[in-house]
C-alpha positions, 0 to 999 in steps of 0.5 A: 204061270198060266201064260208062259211069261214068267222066267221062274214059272211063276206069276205074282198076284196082288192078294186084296181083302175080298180075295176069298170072294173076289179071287186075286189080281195077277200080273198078267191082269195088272198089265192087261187093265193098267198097262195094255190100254195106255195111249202114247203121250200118257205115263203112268208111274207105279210104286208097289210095296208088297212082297214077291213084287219085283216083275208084278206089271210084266214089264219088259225092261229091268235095270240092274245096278251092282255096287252103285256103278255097273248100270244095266237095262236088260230086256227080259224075255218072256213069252205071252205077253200082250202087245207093247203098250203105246205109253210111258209105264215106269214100276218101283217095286218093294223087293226082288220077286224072291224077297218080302217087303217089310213095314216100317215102325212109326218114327222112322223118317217122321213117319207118325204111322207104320208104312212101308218100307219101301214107300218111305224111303221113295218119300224120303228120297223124294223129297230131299231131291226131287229133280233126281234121276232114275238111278239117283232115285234107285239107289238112294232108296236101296241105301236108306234101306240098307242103313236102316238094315232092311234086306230088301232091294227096291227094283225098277222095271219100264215098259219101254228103254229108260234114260236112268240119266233122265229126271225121274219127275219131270214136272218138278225139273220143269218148275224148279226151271221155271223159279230159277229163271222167273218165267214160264217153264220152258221144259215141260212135260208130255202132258199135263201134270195130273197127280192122281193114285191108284190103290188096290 
């Protein structure tokens, strides 16, 4: 930890495959490229499957859920940071940053691949239930996770206070609107739907 914004002394790092000439991304550089620059209206959503990864954007608030039940956002105090950004940065992570993300065989959940963990249990989720909510998306992916006996706790922090009863993607609460009622969606989202990724 260069800076002093790490409670255990620590910073997390993206390791690319050019690290031994390009050196590593830290997440003191994720939050200073990706999350610093963001203007207000835009959102970014981050989903990290790689190890040690549970605070790897800096961001400050971090929801705990114990036992399905008791929900907390906890803001994280740490020092350095760079100013708050003006968008929306909502991270999933792989694991707790004392944790690996493990891979996941080719067959689990249709996968025709290996693939993370992680990612496929967000895919499977997502997928049976795509106008879920912050916690709903959480802890159907720790479940998945937990009956196909991986250790790993997906962990979800933001940059500003989140909803955790607020739909996780609103664009599809908005066109599951739209269908039921046939006329143009009345609720939409603050901008523009633009999928685009990102990968490191």
């Amino acid at each position: 930890d260069t800076d002093g914004d790490e409670l255990d002394g620590k910073d997390e790092a993206l390791v690319p495959c050019d690290y031994q000439k390009g050196g590593v991304l830290s997440d003191d550089e994720l939050r200073r490229i990706l999350v610093a620059p963001l203007p207000k209206g835009c959102r970014l959503t981050v989903i990290l499957d790689c190890c040690h990864s549970g605070t790897a954007m800096d961001l400050p608030f971090l929801v705990q859920v114990k036992d399905g039940d008791l929900i907390d956002v906890k803001k994280v105090p740490m020092n350095g940071l760079l100013p708050p950004s003006e968008g929306d940065v909502v991270m999933i992570s792989g694991c707790m940053d004392d944790q690996t993300s493990a891979d996941a065989g080719s067959g689990l959940a249709g996968n025709t691949k290996p693939s993370g963990a992680m990612t496929t249990a967000f895919k499977v989720v997502i997928t049976k239930k795509p106008t879920g909510t912050f916690h709903e998306v959480l802890e159907e992916m720790r479940k998945f996770l937990k009956q196909q006996n991986f250790e790993q706790v997906p962990q979800l922090s933001s940059e500003k206070f989140v909803d955790l009863g607020a739909c996780f993607m609103p664009e599809a609460q908005a066109s599951k609107v739209a269908v039921q009622a046939s006329i143009p969606a009345t609720i939409t989202p603050s901008r523009p739907p633009m999928r685009k990724a990102v990968t490191i």
